[in-house]
C-alpha positions in Angstrom: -231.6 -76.0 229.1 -232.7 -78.6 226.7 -236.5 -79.3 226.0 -236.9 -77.3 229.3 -236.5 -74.0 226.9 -239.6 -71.8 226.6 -238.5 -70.6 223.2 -237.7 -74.1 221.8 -240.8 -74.9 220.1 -240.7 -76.7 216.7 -240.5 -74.5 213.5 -243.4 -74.4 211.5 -240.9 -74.4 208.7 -238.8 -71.6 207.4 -241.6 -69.5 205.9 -242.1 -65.8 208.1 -244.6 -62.8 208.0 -243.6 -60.1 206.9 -245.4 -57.1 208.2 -244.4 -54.4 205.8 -243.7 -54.0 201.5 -244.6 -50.2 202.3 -242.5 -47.6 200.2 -243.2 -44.0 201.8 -244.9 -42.7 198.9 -247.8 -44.9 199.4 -251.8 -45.1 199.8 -251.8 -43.5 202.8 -253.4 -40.2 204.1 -254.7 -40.2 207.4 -253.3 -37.7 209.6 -253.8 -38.1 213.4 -255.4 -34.8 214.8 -254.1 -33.1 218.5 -254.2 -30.4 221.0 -252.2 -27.3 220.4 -248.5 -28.0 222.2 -246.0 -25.1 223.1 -244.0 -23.5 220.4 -240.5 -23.6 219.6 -238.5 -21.3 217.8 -236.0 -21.5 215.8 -234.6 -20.1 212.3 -235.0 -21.9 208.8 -232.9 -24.6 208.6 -231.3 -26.0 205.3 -232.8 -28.1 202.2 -232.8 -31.6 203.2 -229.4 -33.8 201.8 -231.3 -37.3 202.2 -234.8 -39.0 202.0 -236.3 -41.3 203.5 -237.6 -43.1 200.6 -238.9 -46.6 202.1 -239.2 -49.2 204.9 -239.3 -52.4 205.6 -240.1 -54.6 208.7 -239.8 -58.6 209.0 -241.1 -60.3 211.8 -240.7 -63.7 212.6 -243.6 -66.1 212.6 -242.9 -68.1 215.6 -244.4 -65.9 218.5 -244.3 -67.0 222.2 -246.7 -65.5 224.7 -244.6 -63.9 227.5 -247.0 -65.2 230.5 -246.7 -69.1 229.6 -242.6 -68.6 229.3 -242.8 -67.4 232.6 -244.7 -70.1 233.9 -242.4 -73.0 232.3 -239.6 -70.9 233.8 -241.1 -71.1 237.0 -241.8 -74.9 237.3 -238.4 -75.5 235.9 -236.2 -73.3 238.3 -235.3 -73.9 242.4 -238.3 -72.6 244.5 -238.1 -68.9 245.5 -235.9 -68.5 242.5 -238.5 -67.2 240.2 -242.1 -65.9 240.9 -245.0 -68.0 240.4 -247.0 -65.5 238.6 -246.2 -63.9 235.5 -245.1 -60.6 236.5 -242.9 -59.9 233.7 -245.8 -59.4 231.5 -247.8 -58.4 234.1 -245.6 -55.1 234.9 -244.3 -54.0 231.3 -247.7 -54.9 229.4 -245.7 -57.3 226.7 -248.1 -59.8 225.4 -246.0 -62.0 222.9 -242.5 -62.0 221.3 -241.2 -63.2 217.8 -238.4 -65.9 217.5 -236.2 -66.0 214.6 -236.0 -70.1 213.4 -233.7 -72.1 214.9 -231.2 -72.0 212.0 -231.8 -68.1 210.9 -229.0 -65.8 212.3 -229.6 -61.9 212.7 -228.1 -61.8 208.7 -231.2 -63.7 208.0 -233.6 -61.3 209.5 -231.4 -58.3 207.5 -232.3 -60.1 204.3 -235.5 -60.7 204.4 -236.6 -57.3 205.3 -233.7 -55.9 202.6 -235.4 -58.0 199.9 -238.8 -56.9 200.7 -238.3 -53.2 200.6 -236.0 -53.4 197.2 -238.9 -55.2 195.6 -241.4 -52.7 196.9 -239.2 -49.8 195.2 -238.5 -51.5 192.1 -234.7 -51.5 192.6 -231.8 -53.9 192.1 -229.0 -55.1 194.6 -226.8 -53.1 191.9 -228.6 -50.1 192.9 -227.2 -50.1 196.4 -224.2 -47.5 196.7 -223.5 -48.4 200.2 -224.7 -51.5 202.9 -224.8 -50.7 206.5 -225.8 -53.1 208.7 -227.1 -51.4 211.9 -228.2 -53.8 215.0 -227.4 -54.6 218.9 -227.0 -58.2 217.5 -224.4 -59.5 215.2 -223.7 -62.8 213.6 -220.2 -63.1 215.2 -217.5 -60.7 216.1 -215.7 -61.2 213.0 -215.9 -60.4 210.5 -218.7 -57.4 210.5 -221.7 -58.3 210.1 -223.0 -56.0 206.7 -220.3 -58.7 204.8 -222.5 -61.4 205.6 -225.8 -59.7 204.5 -224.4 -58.1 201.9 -223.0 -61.7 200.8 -226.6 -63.1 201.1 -228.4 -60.5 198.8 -225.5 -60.5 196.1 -224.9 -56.6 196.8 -221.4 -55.7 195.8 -221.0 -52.6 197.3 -218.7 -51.0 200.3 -220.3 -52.2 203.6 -219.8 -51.1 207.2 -221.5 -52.3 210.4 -223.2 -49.7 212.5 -223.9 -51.1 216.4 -225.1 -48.6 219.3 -227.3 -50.8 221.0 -231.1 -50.2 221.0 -230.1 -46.8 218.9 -228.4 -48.6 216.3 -230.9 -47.9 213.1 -231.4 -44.2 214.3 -227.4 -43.7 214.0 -227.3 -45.6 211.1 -229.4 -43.3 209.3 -227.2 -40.5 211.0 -224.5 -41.9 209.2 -225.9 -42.5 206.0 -227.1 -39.0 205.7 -223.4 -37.4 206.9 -222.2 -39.8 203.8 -225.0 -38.6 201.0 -224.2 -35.1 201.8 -220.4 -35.7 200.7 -221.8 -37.0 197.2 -220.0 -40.0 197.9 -223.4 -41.9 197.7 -227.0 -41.7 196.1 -228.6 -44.7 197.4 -227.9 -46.4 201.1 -229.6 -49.1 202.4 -229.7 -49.9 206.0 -230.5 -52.9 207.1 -230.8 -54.8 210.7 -231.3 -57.7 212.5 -231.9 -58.3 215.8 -231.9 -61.7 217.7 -231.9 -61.1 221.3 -233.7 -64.0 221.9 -230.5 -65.8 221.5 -229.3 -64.2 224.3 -231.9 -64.4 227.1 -231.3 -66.9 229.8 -233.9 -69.3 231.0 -231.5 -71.3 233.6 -232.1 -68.9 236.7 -230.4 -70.8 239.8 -231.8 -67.9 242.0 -233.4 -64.5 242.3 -230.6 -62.3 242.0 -229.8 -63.6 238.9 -234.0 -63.8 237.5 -233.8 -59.8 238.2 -231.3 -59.7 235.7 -232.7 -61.7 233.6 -236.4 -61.0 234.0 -235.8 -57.4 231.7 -234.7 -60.0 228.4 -237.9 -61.6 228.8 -239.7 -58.6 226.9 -236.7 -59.2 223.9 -238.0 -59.7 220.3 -236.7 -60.5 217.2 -237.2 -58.4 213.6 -235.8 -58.0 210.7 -235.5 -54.2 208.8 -234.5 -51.6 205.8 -234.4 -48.6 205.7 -233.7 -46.7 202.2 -232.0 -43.6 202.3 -231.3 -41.4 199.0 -229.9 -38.5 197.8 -232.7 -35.0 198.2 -233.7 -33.7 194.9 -231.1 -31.4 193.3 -228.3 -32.3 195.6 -225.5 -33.1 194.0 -225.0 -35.3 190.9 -226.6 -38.6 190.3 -229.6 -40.5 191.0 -232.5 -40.3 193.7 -235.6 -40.1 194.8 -238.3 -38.2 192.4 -238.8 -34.7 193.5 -242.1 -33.9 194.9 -245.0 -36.6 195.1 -247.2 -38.8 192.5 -250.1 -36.9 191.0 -252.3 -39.5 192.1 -250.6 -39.3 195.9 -251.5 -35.4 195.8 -255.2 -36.4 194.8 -255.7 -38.9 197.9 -254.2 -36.1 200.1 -257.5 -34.6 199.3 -258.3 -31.3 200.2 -257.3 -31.0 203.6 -253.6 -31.1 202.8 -254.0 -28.4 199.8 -251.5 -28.8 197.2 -249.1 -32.0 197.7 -247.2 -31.3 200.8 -243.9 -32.4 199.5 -244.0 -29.8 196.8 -243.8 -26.3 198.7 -241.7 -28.4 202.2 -238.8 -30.6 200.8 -239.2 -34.0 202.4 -236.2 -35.3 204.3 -234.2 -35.8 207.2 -234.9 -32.3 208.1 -232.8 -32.2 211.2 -231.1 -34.9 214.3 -230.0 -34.4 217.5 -227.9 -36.8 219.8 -226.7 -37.3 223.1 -225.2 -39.5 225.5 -224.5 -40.2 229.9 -221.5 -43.3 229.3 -221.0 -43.3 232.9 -224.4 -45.7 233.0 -222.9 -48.5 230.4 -223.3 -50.9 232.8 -227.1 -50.7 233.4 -227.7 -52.7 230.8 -225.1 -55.5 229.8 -224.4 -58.3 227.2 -221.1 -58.8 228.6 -219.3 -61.9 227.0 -217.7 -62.5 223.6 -215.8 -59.3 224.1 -212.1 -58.6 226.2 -213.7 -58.4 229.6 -215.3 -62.2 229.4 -214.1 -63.8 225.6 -214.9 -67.3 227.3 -216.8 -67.0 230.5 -220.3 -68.3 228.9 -222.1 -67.5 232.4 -221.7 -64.3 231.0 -223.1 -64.4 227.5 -226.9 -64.0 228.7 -228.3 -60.2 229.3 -227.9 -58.5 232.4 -230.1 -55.7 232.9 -230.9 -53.6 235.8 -234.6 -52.2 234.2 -235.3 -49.6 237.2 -231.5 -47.9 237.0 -232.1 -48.2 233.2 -235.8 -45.8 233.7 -234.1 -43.8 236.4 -231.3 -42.8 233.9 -233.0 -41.6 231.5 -235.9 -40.1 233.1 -232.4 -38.1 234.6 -231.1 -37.2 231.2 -234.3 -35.5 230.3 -235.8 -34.3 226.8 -232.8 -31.7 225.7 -232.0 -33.4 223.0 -235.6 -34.0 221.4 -235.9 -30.7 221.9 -232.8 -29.7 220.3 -233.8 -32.1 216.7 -237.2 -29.8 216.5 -235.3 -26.3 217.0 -233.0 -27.6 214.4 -235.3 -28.8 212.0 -237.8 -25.9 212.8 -240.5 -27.2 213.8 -243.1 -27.1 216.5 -245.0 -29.8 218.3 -248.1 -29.5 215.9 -246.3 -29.8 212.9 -245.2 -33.4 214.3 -247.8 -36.0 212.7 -246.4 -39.3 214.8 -243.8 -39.7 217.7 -242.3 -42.7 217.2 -240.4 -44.0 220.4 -238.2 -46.5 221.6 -240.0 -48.9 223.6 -239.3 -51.7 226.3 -242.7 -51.4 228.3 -246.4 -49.8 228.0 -246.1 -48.2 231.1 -242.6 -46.2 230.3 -244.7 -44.4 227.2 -246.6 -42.3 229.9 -243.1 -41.3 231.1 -242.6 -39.9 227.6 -246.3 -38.4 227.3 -245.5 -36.6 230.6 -241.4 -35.0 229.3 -242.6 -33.8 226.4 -246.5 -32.8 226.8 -247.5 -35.2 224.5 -250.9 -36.7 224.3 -251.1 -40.8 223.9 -253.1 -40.3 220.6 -249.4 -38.9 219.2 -247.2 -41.7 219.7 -248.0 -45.9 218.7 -248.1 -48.7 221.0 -246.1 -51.7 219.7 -244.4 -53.0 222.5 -247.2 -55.1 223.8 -247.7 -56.9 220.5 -244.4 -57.6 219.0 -242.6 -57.0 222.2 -238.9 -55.3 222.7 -237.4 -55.3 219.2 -234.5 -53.3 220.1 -233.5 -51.2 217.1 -235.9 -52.7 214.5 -238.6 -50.6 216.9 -238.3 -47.2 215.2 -239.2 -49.2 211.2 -241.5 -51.3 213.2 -243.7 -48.5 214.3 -242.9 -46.2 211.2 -244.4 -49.1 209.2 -247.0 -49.5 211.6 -248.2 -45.7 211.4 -248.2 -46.0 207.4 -249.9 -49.5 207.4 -252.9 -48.4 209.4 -252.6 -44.6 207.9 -251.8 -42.7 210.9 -248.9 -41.0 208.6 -248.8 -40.0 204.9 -246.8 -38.0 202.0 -245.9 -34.9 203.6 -246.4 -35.9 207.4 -243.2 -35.2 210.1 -242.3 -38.2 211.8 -240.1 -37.4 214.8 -237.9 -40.5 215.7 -237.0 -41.2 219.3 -234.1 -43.3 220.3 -232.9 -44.9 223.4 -230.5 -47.4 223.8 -228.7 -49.1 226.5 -225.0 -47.0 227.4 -227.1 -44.8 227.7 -227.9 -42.6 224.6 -230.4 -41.0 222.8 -231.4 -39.6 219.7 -234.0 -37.8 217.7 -234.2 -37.2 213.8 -237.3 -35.4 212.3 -238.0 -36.6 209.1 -240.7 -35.6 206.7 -242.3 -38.6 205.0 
């Protein structure tokens, strides 16, 4: 590939952007406003075991605008190999994508995003009980991951890696709350990296092979941490401070009444998660493992993106369903919908399942492009940022991730 690469442009350095330093308790009070939605039922579930109580996001500088990679692809590959327009962007409505520098590895991304959301609570790398690194990319296949970035921030702590694809951060906070509930641990960070960029191929010797590629196109990479602590009153130790600041409660103004988090306990108030494993080959990073350990033809993306949308338009909403009956909920008690997304267009497919209107979800595909697991902080940081969310808002997270599965968790912020 050579100079010939689309993503090979020169480093402006090693400095980044770093979208978010926003804890959850922050300046933040605007609460987006909808149509009444059906009601679900369901009986009063139990005091919340973990909190969210912050996020980060790290985006790298470098961006590449998707059109003009397509076009350098073009004039590089055989003729009839790959379109001469840029239909990529074109059909999913992704504008740019971030590139991690050429010498930062997924750990890299973990870091930085780790470091900014520690500083942001005021908290130590001895604060952290437990490291899980949670991301479809990895720095190698030994050992895991979470060593390396827990070896880069200093935090001597038990580690574990977390990897489910595109739904890696969601299950990583499944995880993390299963493991505060035992007491075990007050303080979890989650942190991920993801690099697909490393693994999208630019040398297409013909069409068949630029369908599969074409989908890795959309692939960004982002950095991000995710603190989760022990509730209030749940077992022993430290965590987060029960209810919300005074002066958090006074910018709630009086819309919101008394602070919200003091009369509904915020929280992971509920998850749900499913899985259809017979379409694990949809969407493939097949090398490095036992089926290909040195076949490098292999070591690129394959992705088939209209079996992908057909397989989970099939598996339907049940299990987003399921997290609000668990958590008690209905639709209007739901603030922000925040979705896994690989194009625009596939958020109307997600309006349409679960009768949601487009003012109750984020875009951030088009922007920042297809950050696999790093999506859900990246528009939960997003929604707080710009004030769509606040204190006291439910935030119900959608994941879906390449296998296939999917998840939701409804948290209250």
């Amino acid at each position: 590939m050579g100079s010939s690469h689309p993503w090979k442009t020169p480093d402006r350095g090693r400095s980044v952007a770093t979208l978010s330093r926003v804890p959850i308790l922050a300046d933040l009070s605007v609460r987006p406003s909808g149509a009444r939605h059906p009601v679900v039922s369901a009986p009063v579930p139990p005091a919340p075991v973990a909190v969210l109580t912050g996020v980060s996001v790290h985006l790298p500088e470098r961006t590449v605008q998707v059109a003009d990679a397509e076009r350098a692809l073009a004039r590089s590959s055989r003729p009839g190999a790959v379109p001469r327009l840029p239909m990529v962007s074109r059909l999913t409505g992704v504008q740019q994508v971030h590139v991690l520098p050429d010498d930062w590895n997924a750990s890299d991304l973990a870091v930085a995003a780790s470091l900014t959301l520690l500083a942001a609570q005021g908290l130590d790398v001895a604060d952290v009980d437990l490291l899980i690194f949670a991301s479809a990319s990895q720095d190698m296949v030994e050992p895991a991951t979470s060593h390396i970035v827990a070896a880069k921030l200093g935090v001597r702590a038990p580690v574990m890696d977390v990897k489910n694809a595109c739904n890696s951060v969601l299950n990583a906070l499944e995880v993390a709350e299963a493991l505060v509930a035992t007491g075990r641990y007050a303080t979890v960070l989650v942190a991920c990296g993801e690099a697909p960029s490393r693994a999208v191929r630019w040398d297409v010797p013909d069409r068949a092979t630029y369908l599969l590629s074409a989908p890795g196109y959309t692939m960004s990479d982002a950095g991000a941490a995710v603190l989760v602590q022990r509730a209030p009153g749940h077992g022993e130790g430290s965590g987060p401070t029960d209810g919300c600041p005074a002066e958090a409660a006074d910018r709630l103004g009086p819309a919101h009444g008394t602070c919200a988090c003091s009369d509904r306990p915020r929280g992971i108030l509920a998850s749900a998660f499913g899985a259809e494993s017979s379409h694990w080959d949809v969407g493939m990073l097949p090398g490095g493992g036992t089926a290909f350990p040195r076949d490098l033809d292999r070591t690129y993306f394959e992705i088939d993106g209209s079996r992908l949308r057909d397989a989970f338009l099939a598996l339907g909403p049940g299990v987003i369903l399921d997290a609000l009956v668990r958590a008690g909920l209905t639709w209007d008690d739901v603030a922000l919908v925040a979705v896994h997304q690989v194009a625009v267009a596939y958020l109307a497919d997600v309006h349409e399942a679960l009768g949601l209107p487009e003012d109750r979800t984020i875009v951030t595909v088009a922007e920042h492009g297809n950050v696999a697991s790093a999506t859900l902080p990246l528009q939960l940081v997003t929604a707080l940022e710009s004030g769509r969310v606040g204190p006291g808002d439910v935030v119900l997270l959608v994941g879906l991730a390449g296998g296939i599965s999917i998840g939701a968790m409804a948290v209250r912020l």
